[in-house]
Residue, then its C-alpha position, 0 to 999 in steps of 0.5 A: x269216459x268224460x262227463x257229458x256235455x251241457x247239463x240236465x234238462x231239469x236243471x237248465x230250467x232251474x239256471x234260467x230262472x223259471x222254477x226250482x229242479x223239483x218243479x221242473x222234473x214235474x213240468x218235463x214229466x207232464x210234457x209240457x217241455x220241448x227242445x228244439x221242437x221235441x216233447x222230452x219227457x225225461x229230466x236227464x236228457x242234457x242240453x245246450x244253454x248256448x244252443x238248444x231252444x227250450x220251450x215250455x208251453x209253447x213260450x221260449x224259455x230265456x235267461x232271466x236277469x241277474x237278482x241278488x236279494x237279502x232277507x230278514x228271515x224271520x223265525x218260524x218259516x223254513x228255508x225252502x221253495x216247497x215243504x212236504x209238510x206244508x210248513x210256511x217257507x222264506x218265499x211268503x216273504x217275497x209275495x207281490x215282489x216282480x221276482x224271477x226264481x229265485x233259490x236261497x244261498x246256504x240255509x238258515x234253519x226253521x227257529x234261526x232268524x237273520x240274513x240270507x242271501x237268495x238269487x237266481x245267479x247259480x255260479x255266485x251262489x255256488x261260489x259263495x257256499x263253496x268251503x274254499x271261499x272261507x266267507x266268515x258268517x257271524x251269528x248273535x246268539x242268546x243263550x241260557x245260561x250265561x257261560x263264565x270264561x272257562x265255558x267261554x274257553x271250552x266253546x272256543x276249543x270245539x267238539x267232537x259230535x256224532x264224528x263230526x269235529x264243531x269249532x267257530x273261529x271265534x266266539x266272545x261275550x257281548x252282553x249277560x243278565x239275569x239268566x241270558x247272555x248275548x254271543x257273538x259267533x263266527x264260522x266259515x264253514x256250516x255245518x247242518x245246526x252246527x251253533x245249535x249242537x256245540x252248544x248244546x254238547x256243554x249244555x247251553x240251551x239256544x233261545x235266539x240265533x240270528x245271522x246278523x253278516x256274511x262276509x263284510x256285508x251286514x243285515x243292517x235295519x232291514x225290516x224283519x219278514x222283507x227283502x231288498x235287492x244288493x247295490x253294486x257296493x253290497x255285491x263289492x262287499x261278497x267279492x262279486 
């Protein structure tokens, strides 16, 4: 049997734009959603983006327009629309901002810094975090304590943790003193920690870890804690 046609009614709210998936299994379930004039109280019914008129209190629910955003996380916030536990999340930063919804690309974890990419455009996202696409990310790293050249070589060789195989496709010493040093690292895949847990499998405690690129575009000056649209040369840079 084929997979049905459309897709789920909760993510179709998602794909244009007006919540998160979560938010929308709670809007159907209050039913407050219809399609072409039917109350659908169940999140999987499939749909039709090009056909069904989807309407959420009594307002139609449209595609909204393309955004592209990068944000200077900064540490201490988790990368979410909604935390069970009530922690502060990335979308603080976007507050007062004239933004449709608008999901992150990938994750940074709650002590990691830097740029990240968020978007309402689900197949340029999707596509920038499919494995295939090999899109380098690169991370400056402060760690303790300074790893001399034999380190270096072991970090470059990789290991194995909890059966899952951890390499980079480089790392190289930017700058050491006193009891830090400053690593310059770059994957093209991304693993759940996975800077965190190679290093820590040699004993290498992270103090900082900020993504400082992905691909050929760079975090730049962007102020920490604020966001900005991409320009169309940025969108250049991500192969859009």
């Amino acid at each position: 049997m084929g997979k049905p046609a459309g897709v789920s009614l909760n993510r179709a709210l998602s794909k244009l734009g007006l919540c998160s998936r979560t938010q929308a299994e709670v809007l159907i379930a209050e039913g407050r959603v219809r399609v072409n004039g039917k109350v659908i109280s169940n999140a999987s019914v499939r749909v039709d983006l090009n056909r069904d008129r989807i309407v959420v209190d009594d307002t139609p629910v449209v595609a909204e327009r393309k955004v592209y955003l990068m944000l200077n996380k900064p540490r201490g916030l988790v990368t979410t629309r909604d935390d069970p536990q009530q922690r502060d999340t990335i979308y603080a930063c976007l507050e007062g901002l004239d933004l449709p919804f608008v999901s992150p690309v990938g994750r940074l974890d709650k002590a990691s810094e830097g740029l990240l990419l968020m978007t309402n455009d689900t197949r340029f996202a999707n596509r920038l975090m499919d494995p295939a696409s090999h899109l380098p990310k690169t991370y400056h790293v402060q760690v303790g304590p300074v790893p001399d050249e034999t380190m270096l070589d072991k970090l470059r060789a990789g290991v194995t943790v909890d059966g899952e195989t951890l390499t980079a496709n480089s790392i190289e010493l930017l700058r050491s003193g006193g009891r830090t040093a400053w690593l310059e690292i770059v994957l093209d895949e991304g693993r759940n920690r996975h800077i965190r847990r190679l290093l820590a499998a040699h004993d290498i405690e992270v103090k900082r870890l900020i993504r400082i690129a992905i691909g050929r575009l760079r975090l730049g000056e962007l102020a920490k804690g604020t966001a900005r649209h991409l320009t169309a040369e940025e969108l250049v840079l991500l192969g859009d």
